[in-house]
Structures are given as C-alpha cells and as structure tokens.
KEKE-3310 file (N, C-alpha, C; in steps of 0.2 Angstrom, whole numbers, plus 5000, padded with zeros to 4 digits):
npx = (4939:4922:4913:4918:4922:4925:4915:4908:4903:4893:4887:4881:4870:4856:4839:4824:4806:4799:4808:4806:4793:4795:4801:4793:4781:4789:4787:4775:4764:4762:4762:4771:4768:4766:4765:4761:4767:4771:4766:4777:4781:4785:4796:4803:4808:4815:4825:4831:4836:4843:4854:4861:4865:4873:4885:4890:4894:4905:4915:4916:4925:4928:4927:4928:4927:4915:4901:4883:4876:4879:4876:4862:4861:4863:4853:4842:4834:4830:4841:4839:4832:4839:4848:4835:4835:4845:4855:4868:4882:4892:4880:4875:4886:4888:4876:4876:4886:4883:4882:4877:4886:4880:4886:4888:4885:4899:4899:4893:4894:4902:4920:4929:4923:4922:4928:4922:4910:4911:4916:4906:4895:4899:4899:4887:4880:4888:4883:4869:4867:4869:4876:4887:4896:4896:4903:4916:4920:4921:4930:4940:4944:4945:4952:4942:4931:4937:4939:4930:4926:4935:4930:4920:4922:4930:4922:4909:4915:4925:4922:4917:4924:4934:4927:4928:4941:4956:4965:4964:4969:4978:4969:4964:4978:4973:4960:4963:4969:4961:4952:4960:4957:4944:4941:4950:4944:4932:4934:4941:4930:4919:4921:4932:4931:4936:4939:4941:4939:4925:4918:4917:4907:4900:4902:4914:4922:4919:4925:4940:4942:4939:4948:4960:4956:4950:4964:4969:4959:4961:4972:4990:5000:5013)
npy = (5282:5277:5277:5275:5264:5246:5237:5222:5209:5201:5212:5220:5216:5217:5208:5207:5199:5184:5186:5199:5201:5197:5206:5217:5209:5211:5222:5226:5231:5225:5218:5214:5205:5206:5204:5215:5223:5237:5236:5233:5239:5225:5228:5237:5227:5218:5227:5229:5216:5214:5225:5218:5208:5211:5219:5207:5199:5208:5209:5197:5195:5206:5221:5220:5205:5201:5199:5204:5194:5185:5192:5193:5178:5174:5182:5179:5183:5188:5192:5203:5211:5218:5225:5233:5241:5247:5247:5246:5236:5249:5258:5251:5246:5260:5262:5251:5255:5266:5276:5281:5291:5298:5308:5316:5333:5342:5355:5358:5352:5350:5354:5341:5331:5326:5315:5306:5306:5303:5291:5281:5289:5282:5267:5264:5267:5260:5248:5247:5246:5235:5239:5246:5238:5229:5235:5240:5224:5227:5239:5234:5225:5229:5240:5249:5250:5253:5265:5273:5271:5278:5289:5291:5296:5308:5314:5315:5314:5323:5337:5338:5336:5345:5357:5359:5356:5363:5368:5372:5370:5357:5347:5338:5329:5325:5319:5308:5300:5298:5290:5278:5272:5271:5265:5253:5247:5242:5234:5222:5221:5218:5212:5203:5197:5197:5188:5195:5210:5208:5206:5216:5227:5243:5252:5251:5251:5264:5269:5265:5268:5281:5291:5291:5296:5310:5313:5314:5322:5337:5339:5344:5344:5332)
npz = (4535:4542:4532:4519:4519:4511:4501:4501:4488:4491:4501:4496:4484:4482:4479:4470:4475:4481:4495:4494:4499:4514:4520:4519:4526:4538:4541:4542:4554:4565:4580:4594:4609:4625:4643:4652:4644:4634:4619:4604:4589:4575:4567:4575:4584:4575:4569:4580:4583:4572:4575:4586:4580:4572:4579:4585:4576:4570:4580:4583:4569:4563:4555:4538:4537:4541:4534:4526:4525:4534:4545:4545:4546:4558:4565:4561:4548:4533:4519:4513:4521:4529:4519:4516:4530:4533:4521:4515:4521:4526:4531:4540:4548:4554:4558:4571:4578:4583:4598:4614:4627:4638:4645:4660:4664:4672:4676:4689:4701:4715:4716:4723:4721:4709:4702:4710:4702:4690:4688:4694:4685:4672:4677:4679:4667:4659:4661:4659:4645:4634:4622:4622:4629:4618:4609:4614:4612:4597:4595:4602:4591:4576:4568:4561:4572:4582:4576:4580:4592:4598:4591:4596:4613:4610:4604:4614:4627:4630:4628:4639:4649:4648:4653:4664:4668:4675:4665:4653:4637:4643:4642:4635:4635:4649:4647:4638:4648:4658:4651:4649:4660:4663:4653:4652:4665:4659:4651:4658:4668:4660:4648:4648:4662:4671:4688:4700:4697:4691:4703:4712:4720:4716:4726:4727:4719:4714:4727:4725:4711:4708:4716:4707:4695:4698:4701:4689:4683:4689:4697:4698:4681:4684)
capx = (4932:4918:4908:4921:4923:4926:4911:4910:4898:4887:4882:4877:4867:4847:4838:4817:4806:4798:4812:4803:4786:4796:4802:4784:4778:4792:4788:4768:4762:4760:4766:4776:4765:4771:4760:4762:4772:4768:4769:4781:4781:4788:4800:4806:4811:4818:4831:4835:4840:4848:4860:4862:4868:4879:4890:4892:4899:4909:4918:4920:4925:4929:4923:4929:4925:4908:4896:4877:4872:4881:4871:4853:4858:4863:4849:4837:4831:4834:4848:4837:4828:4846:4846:4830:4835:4852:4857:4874:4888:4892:4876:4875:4891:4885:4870:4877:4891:4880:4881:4877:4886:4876:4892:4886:4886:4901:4902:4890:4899:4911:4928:4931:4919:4921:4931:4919:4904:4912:4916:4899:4892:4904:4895:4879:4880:4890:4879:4863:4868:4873:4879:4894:4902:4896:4907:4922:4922:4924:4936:4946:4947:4947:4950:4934:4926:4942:4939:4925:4925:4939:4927:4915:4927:4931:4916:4906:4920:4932:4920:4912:4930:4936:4922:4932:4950:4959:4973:4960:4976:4979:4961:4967:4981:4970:4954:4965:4972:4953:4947:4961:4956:4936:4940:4952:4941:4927:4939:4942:4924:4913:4921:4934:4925:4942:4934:4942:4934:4916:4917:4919:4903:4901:4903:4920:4924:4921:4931:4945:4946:4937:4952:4964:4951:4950:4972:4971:4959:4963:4982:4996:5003:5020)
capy = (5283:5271:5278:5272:5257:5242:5232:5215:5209:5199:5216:5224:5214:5216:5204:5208:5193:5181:5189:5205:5199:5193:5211:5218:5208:5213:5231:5227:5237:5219:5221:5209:5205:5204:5205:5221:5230:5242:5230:5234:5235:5221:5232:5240:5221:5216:5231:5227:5211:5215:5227:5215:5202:5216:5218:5202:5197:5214:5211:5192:5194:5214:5225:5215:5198:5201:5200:5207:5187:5182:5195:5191:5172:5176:5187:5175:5184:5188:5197:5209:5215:5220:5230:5239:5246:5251:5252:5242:5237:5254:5260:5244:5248:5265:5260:5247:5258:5274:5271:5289:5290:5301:5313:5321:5341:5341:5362:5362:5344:5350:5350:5335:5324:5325:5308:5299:5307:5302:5284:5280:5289:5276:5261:5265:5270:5254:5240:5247:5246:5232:5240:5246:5231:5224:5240:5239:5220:5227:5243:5229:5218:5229:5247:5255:5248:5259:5273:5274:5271:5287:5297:5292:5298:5314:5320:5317:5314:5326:5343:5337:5336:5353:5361:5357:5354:5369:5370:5370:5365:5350:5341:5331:5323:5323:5313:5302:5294:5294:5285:5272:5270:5269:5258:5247:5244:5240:5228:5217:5220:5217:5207:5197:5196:5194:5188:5202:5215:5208:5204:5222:5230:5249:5259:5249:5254:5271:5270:5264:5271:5291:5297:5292:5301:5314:5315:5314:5327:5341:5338:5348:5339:5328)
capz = (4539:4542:4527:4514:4519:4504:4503:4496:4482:4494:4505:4490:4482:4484:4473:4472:4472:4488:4502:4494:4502:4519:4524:4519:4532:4544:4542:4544:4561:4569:4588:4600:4613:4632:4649:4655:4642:4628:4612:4599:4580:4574:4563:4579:4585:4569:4568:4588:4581:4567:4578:4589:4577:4569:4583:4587:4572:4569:4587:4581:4563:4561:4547:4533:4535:4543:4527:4528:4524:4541:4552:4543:4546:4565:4567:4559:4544:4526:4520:4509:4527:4532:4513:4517:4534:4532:4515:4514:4526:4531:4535:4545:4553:4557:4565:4576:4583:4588:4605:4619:4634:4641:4649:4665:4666:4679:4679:4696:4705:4720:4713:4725:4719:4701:4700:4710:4698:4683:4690:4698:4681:4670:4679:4679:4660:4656:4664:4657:4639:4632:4616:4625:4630:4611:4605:4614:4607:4591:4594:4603:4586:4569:4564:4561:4578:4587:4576:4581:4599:4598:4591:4604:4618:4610:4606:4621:4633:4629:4632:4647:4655:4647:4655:4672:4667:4676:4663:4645:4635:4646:4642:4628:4639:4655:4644:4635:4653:4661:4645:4650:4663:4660:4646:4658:4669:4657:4647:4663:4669:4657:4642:4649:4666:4678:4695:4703:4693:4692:4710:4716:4720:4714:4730:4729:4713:4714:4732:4722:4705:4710:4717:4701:4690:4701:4701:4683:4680:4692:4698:4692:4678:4684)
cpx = (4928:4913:4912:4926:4922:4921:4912:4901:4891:4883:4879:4873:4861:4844:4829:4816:4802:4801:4807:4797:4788:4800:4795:4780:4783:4792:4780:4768:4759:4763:4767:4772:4769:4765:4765:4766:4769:4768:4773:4782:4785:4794:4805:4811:4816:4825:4833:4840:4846:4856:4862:4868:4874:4885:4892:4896:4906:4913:4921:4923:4930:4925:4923:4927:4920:4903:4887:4875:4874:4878:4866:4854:4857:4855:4840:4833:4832:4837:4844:4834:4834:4847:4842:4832:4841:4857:4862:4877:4888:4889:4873:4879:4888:4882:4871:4882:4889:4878:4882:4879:4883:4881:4889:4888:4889:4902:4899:4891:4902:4916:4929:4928:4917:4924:4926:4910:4904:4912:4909:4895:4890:4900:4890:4876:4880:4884:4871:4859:4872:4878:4886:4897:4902:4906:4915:4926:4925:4928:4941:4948:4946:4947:4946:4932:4933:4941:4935:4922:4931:4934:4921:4916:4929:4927:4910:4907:4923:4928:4917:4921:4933:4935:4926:4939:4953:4964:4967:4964:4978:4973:4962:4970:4976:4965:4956:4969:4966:4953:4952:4960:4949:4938:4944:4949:4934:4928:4939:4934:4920:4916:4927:4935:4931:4937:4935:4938:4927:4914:4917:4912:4904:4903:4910:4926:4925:4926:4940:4950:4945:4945:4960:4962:4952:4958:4971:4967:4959:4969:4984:4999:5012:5027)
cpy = (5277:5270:5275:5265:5252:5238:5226:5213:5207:5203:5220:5224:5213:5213:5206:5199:5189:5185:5196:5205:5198:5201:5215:5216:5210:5220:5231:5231:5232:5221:5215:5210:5202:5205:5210:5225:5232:5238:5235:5234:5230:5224:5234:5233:5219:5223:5228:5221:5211:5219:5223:5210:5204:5218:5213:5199:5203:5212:5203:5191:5201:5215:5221:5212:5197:5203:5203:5199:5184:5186:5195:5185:5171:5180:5184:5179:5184:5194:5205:5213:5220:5226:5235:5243:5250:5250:5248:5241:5244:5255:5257:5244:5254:5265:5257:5250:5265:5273:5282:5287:5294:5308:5318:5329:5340:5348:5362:5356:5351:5347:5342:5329:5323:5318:5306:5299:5304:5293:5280:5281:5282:5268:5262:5264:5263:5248:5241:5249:5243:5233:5243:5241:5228:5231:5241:5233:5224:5231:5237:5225:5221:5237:5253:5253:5254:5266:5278:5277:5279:5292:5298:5298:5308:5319:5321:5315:5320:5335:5344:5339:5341:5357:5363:5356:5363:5372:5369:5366:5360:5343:5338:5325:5320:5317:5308:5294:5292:5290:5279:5269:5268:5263:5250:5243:5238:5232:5222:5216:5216:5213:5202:5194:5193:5195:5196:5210:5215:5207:5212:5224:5240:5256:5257:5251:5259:5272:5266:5269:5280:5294:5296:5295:5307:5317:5317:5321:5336:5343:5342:5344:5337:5333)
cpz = (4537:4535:4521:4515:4511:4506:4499:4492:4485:4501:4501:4486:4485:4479:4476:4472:4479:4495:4501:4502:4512:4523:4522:4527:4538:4545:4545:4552:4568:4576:4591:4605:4620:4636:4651:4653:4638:4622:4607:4593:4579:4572:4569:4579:4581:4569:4575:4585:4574:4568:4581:4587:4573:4572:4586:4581:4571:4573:4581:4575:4560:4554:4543:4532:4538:4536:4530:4530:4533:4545:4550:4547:4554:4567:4565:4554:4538:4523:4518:4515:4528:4527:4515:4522:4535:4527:4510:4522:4531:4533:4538:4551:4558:4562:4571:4581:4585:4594:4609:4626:4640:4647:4653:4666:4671:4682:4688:4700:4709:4716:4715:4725:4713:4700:4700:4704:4693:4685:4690:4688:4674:4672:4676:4671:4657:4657:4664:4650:4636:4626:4617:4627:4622:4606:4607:4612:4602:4591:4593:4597:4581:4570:4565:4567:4585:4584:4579:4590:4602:4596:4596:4608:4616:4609:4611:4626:4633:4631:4637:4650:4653:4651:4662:4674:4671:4671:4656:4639:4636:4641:4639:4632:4643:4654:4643:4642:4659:4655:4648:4654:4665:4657:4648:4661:4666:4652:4652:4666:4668:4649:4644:4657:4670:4683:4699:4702:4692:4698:4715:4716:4718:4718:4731:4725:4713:4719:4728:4718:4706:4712:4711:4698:4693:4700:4695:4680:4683:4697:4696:4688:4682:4684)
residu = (UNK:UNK:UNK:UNK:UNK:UNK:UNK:UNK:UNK:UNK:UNK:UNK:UNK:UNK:UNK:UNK:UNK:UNK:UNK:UNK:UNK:UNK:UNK:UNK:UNK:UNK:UNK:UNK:UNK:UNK:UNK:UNK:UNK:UNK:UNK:UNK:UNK:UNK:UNK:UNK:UNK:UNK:UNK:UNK:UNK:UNK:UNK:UNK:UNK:UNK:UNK:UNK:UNK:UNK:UNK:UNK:UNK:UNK:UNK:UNK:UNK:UNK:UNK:UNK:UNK:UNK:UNK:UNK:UNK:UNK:UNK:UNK:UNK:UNK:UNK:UNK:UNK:UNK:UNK:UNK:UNK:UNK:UNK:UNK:UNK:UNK:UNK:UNK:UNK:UNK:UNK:UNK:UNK:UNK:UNK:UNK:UNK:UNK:UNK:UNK:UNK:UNK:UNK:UNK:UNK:UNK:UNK:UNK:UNK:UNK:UNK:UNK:UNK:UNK:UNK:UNK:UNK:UNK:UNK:UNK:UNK:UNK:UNK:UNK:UNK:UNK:UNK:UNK:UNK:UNK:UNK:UNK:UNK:UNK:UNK:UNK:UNK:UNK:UNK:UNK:UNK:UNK:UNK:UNK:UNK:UNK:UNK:UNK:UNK:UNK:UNK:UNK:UNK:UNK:UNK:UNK:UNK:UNK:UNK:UNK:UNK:UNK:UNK:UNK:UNK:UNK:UNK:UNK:UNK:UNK:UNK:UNK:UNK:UNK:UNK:UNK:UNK:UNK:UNK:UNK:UNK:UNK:UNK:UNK:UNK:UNK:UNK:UNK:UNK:UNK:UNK:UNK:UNK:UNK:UNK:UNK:UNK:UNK:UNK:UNK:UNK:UNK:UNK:UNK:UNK:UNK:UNK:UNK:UNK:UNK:UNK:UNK:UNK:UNK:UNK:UNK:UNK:UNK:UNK:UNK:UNK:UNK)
# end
C-alpha cells in the first residue's frame, strides 16, 4: 500500500531555521491577484504547485526515485514547505493521486444509451482535469501510481456499473473491459497524443466507442 511505502532520508528530513521563515510567508493570507478572478491565498497556490510538480516527477521517475527535494526544486520552493503540507513522500503521494471521477448516476439513462452516457461522460471528465492524464502517467510507470489508479476504478467505477449490470456477478468482468477501454483511449489521446486519437472530435468518439461500452456492459456474456 501507498501508506508503507520506504522513504529516503532526504523526504524525511525537516531542518528549522531561515526556510522556517519562507513557508511562514507561504502560508500568510497574501492573495494571487488576476483581473476578474476571486484572488487566492497563496497557500492554496503553492500546494497547486507542489501537486503539480509531484506528478510530474512520480510519472517521470516513479515512487522511489522521485525525492521530496526534486518536486520543491521543480515546483520552485523549499523542501521544508513540501514537509509542512504533507508530511512525507506518502502523504505527498496521497495527495497527488486523489483524483474524482465524478461517475454519473446511470440507474435513470435509457438502457440504450448507457454506453454513449458513460463515453461522453469519460471525455468530458478527462479533458477538464488535468490530474488525470498526470495520473495515468504515473500508473503507466511505477507500482503505487497503478495501485492506485485500480483502486480508483473500483471504487467509483465498479458500483456505478453494478447499479445497471444485468447479471451483478458479472460486474467485475464487465468493468475491468470498459476501463480498458476508457483507459485505451485516454493512453492514445491524451499522453501519447496519436494524430488519429487527438484528431477525433467527441460526437465521433462517442459514435464509435458507445456502442462497445454498451456490448460490454449489457450483452450476454460470449
């Protein structure tokens, strides 16, 4: 599990002193100023960035050899800021890979239009969070970034598609071969960006992939 992960000597270490004074000011109640948006604590910012930079190295690196010091330096701060808000590695990890996919209520869908709901939803979802794409990098490339992305899918994938599985028993099967095919599409899509795949508009996608979803989750089994 992601909680007992091995950490190294350089995520564990918090030293007081000057950086003390430099996550002080990163917590003050200062605000991000923009035309036309609500300002933002700094704090808030500074965490944005520090997940940000966490996935980015985790994808390129994996759990292990991604150190706390490598995503302060990427993220432009100091390691100890990275200590305050999450703790260690783990709870670093943690944070960076809580990701909501927001799984549409499908019991009141027309049976016949469960695929294309789930497809359509799938886009939608994907392409207005980037921490999904940051997160299948990292499945794709260590361990804990897969375990994780599994326990995604089964916790709030796996009882949305029960809900509507004709066969309850099945669901397991039925989930595990939508997910390959969500996560197929979003592998080509969105992280290694085949023309053919980023090139498809949505109403093309869903006319494509909706009615394998659909086979897959109220068919007879084979």
């Amino acid at each position: 599990m992601v909680d007992h992960a091995p950490l190294t000597s350089s995520d564990t270490a918090s030293g007081a002193g000057p950086a003390d004074a430099v996550v002080e000011r990163a917590q003050a109640p200062t605000a991000v100023e923009g035309a036309g948006q609500t300002p933002q604590p700094r704090s808030a910012v500074t965490r944005a960035a520090i997940l940000a930079a966490a996935r980015d190295r985790f994808a390129a690196e994996g759990y292990e050899r991604a150190t706390i010091r490598s995503i302060a330096r990427e993220a432009g701060i100091d390691p100890s800021m990275v200590m305050r808000y999450y703790g260690n590695k783990a709870g670093l990890f943690a944070a960076a890979s809580e990701i909501e996919l927001h799984a549409p209520d499908l019991t009141h869908v027309p049976h016949d239009e469960l695929g294309a709901r789930l497809v359509r939803h799938f886009l939608e979802r994907w392409e207005s969070d980037e921490a999904l794409t940051a997160m299948l990098r990292v499945g794709a490339t260590n361990e804990a970034g897969a375990e994780r992305m599994r326990g995604v899918f089964a916790e709030q994938i796996g009882p949305v598609l029960s809900a509507v599985c004709p066969v309850p028993e099945e669901a397991a099967v039925r989930s595990g071969l939508i997910a390959s095919q969500m996560l197929g599409l979003a592998l080509c899509r969105y992280v290694l960006h085949l023309p053919p795949a980023v090139g498809l508009g949505h109403d093309e996608i869903v006319a494509w992939l909706a009615p394998t979803i659909q086979r897959y989750l109220t068919a007879e089994l084979p």
